[in-house]
C-alpha positions as CSV (number, residue, x, y, z in Angstrom):
1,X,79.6,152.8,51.7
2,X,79.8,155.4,54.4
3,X,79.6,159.1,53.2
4,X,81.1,161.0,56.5
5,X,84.5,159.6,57.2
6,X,84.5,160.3,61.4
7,X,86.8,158.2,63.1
8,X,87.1,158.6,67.1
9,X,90.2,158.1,68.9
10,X,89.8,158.0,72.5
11,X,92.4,157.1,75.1
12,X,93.5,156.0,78.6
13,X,97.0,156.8,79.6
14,X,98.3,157.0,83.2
15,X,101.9,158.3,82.2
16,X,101.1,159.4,78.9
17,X,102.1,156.9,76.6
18,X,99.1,155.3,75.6
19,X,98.2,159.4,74.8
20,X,100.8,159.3,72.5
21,X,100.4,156.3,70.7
22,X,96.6,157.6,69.9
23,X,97.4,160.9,68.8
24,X,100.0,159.2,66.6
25,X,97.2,157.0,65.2
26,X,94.9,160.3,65.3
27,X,97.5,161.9,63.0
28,X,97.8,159.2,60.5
29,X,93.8,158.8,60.4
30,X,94.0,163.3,59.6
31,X,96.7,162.3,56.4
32,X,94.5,160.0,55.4
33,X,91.2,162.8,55.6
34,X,89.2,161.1,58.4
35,X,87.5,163.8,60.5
36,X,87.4,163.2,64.6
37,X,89.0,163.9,68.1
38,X,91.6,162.6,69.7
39,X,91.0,162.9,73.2
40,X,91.0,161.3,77.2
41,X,88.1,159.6,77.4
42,X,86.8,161.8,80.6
43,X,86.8,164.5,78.4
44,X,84.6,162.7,75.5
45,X,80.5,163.1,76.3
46,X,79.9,159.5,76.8
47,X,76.3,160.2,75.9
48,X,77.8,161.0,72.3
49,X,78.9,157.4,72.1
50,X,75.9,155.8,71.2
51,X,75.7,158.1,67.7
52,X,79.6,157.7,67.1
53,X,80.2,154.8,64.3
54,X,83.6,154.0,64.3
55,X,86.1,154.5,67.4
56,X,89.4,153.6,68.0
57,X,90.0,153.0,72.2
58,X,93.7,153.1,73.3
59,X,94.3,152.5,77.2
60,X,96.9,151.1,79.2
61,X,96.6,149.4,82.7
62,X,97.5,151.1,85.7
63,X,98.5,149.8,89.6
64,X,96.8,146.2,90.2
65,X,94.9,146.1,87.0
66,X,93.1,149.8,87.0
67,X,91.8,151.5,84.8
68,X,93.7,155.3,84.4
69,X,92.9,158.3,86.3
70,X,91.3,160.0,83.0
71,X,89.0,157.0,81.8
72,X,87.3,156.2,85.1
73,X,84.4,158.4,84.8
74,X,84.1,156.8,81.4
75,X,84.7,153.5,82.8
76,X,82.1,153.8,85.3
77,X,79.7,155.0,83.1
78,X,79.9,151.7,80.9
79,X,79.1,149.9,84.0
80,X,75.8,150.8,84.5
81,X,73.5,147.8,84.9
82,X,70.1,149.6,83.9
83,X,72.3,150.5,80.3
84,X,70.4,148.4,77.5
85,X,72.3,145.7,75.6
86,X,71.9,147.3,72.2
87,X,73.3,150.9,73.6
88,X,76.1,150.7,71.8
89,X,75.2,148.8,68.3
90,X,75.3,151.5,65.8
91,X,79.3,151.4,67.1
92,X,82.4,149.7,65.1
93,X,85.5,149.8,67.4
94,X,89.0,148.2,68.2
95,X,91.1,148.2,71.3
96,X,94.4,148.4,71.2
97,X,96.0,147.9,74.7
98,X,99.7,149.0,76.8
99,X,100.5,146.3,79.0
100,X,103.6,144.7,80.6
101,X,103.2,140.8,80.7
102,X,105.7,140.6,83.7
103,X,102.5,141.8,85.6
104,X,99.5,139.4,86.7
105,X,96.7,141.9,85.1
106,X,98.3,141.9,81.8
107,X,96.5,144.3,79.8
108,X,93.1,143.7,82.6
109,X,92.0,147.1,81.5
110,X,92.1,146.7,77.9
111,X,90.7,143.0,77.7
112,X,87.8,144.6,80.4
113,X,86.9,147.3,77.9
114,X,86.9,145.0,74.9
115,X,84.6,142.7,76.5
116,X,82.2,145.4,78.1
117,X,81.7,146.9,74.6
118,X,80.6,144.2,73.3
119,X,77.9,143.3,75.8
120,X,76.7,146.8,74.6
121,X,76.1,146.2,71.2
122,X,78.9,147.2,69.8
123,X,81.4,145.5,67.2
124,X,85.2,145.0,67.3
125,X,86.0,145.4,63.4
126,X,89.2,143.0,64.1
127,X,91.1,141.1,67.5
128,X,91.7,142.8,70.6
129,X,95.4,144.3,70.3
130,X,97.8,143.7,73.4
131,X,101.3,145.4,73.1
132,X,103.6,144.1,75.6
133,X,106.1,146.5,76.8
134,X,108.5,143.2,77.3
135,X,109.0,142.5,73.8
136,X,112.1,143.2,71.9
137,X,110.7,145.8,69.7
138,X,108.3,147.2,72.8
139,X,104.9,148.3,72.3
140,X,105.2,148.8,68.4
141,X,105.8,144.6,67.8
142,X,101.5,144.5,68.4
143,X,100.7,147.9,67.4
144,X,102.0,148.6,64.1
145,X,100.7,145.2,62.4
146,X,97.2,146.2,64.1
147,X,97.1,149.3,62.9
148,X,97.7,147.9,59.4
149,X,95.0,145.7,60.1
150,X,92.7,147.9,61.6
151,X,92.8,150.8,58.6
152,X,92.9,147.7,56.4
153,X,89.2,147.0,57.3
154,X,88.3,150.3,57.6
155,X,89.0,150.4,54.3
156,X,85.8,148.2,53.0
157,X,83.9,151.1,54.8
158,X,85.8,154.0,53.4
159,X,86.8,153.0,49.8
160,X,88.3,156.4,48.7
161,X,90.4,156.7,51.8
162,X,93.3,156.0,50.4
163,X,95.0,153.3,53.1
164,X,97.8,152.1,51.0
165,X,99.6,155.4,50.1
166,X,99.8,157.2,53.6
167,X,101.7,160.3,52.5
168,X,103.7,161.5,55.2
169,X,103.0,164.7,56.9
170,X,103.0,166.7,59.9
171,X,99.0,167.3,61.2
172,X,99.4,169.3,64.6
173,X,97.7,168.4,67.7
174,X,97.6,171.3,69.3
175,X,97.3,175.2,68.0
176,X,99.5,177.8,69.4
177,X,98.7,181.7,69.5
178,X,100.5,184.5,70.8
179,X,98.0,187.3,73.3
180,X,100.0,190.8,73.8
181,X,98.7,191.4,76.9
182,X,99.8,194.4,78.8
183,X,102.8,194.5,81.7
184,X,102.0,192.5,84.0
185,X,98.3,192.4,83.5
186,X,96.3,190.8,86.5
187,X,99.2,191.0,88.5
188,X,100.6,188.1,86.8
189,X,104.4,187.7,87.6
190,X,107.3,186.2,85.5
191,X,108.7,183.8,87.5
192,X,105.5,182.7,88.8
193,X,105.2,178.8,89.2
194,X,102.5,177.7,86.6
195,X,101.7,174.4,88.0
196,X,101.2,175.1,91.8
197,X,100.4,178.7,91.6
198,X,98.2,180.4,94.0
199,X,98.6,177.1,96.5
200,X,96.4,175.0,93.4
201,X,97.7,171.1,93.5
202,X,95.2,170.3,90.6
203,X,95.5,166.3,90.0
204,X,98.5,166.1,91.9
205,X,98.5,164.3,95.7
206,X,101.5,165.3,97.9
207,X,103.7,167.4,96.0
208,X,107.3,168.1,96.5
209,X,110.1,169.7,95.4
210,X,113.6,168.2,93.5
211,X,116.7,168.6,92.4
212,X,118.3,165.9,89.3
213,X,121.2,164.7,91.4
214,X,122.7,162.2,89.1
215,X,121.8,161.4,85.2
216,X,123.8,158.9,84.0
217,X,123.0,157.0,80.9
218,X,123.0,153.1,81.4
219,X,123.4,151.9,77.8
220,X,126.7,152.1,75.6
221,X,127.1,154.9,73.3
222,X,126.2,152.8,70.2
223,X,122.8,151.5,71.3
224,X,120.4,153.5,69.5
225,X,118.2,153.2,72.8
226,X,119.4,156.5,75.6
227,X,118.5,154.9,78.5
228,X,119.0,156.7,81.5
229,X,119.3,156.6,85.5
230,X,118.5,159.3,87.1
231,X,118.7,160.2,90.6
232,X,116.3,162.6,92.3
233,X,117.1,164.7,95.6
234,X,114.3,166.2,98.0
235,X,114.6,169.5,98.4
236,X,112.7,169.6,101.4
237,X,113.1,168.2,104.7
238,X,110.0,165.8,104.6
239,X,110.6,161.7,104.1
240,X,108.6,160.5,101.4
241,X,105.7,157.8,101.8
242,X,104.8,155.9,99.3
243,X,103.5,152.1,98.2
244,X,103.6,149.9,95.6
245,X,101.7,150.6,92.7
246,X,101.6,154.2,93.3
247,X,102.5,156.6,90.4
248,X,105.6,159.4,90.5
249,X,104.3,162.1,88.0
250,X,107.8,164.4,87.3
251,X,107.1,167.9,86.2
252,X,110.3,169.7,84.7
253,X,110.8,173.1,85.5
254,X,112.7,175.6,83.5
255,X,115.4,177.4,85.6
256,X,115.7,181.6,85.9
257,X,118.5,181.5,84.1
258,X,117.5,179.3,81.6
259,X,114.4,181.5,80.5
260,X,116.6,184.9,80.5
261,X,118.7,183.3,78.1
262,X,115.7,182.3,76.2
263,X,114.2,186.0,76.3
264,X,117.4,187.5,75.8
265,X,117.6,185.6,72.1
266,X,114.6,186.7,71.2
267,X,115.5,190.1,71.8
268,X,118.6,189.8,70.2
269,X,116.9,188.7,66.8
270,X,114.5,191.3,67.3
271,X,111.5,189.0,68.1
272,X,108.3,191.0,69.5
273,X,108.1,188.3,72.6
274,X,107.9,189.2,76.1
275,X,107.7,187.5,79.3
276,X,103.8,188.8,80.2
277,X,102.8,188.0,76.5
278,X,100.7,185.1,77.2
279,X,100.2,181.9,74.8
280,X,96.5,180.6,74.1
281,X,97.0,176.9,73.2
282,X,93.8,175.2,71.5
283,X,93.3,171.7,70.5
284,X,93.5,171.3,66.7
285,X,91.0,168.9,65.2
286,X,87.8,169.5,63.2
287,X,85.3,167.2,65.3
288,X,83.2,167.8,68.5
């Protein structure tokens, strides 16, 4: 028996699904009363990995069978030939992977970390998961019967976490607080464009401007799927290159009007939130 009950969840997600499928899993490990992050697995201190005793690794496949933009520190790291074989045996894990089978490299990136692991030392508690994004039921077909699997086990480790009865309720990812700054402080403006102010491009290669031409939805009004097609127009004069394999990150923006409207109603119900008030957003969970 195990007194601390740590689990870490780390991920690698390209779009962002495979980030939300672990901070779902990191939310139903937090109802049951594990402790641990959810987080990229960049952003984890790989040299922490070889105390850690239970993770959970979440990663899709990216391109021709690449590893995601935020795991590829953490994927390089792994690869390191002078690493011993026993770095890593203090470690329990499972994989779950996000794959389409309608590619070659099905789920290359997950079987790769899986397999790398356990040349380290460490041991998969159950199967290598592979959701298939082609199945009727999507991703969830794999996942959900290997979760059940995977806390299942966990289980024998953890005997008064109570894995039968999950209770459900809402654990936040992220905490929100409000700074009443002055007017304008720093010279900050309202409008001002929060992902490519000041001529910063961040993570982003090439970026461009557009406008939602067409959204039309493609399924009928009585699927319970919304699928959509949506049309995109360049709002600048430029042609756009791009190749196969590439990835088209959208970032929404909120129009003038849209956030007048939103300022006006808090106004309205006498709400102490102004545009130059600024919001402090912290990551919520109990474990370094």
């Amino acid at each position: 028996m195990i007194n601390t009950e740590r689990l870490l969840v780390l991920y690698g997600s390209q779009t962002f699904t495979a980030q939300e499928i672990a901070e779902r899993i990191w939310r139903t490990t937090k109802v049951l009363g594990f402790k641990g992050p959810v987080q990229a697995m960049d952003d984890y201190s790989i040299s922490k990995l070889i105390h850690e005793e239970f993770a959970l690794f979440v990663c899709s496949t990216t391109g021709q069978g690449d590893e995601p933009d935020n795991m590829k520190r953490f994927w390089k790291f792994l690869l390191r030939k002078n690493l011993p074989s026993n770095s890593l045996v203090k470690l329990k894990f499972g994989v779950i992977g996000l794959g389409d089978s309608s590619y070659t490299k099905f789920n290359f990136v997950a079987k790769k970390l899986h397999k790398r692991l356990i040349q380290l030392g460490a041991t998969p508690i159950l199967d290598l998961g592979l959701c298939d994004y082609q199945h009727d039921l999507g991703h969830d077909a794999i996942l959900s019967p290997w979760l059940k699997d995977f806390l299942s086990i966990i289980k024998t480790y953890f005997p008064n976490i109570p894995t039968d009865t999950i209770k459900s309720s809402f654990v936040p990812r992220w905490k929100v607080s409000l700074i009443k700054t002055e007017n304008h402080e720093n010279g900050a403006t309202f409008n001002e464009d929060i992902y490519f102010r000041n001529g910063r491009k961040d993570h982003f290669l090439d970026t461009s401007y557009f406008e939602v031409e067409k959204n039309i939805r493609t399924t009928d009004e009585t699927h319970f799927q919304d699928v959509r097609l949506i049309t995109l127009k360049v709002c600048e004069d430029k042609l756009l290159d791009y190749k196969p394999g590439d990835v088209f990150n959208i970032r929404p923006r909120n129009s003038k009007e849209d956030v007048d409207d939103l300022f006006d109603i808090f106004d309205t119900h006498n709400l102490d939130i102004k545009p130059y008030y600024r919001l402090k957003v912290e990551q919520c969970h109990d474990g370094k």
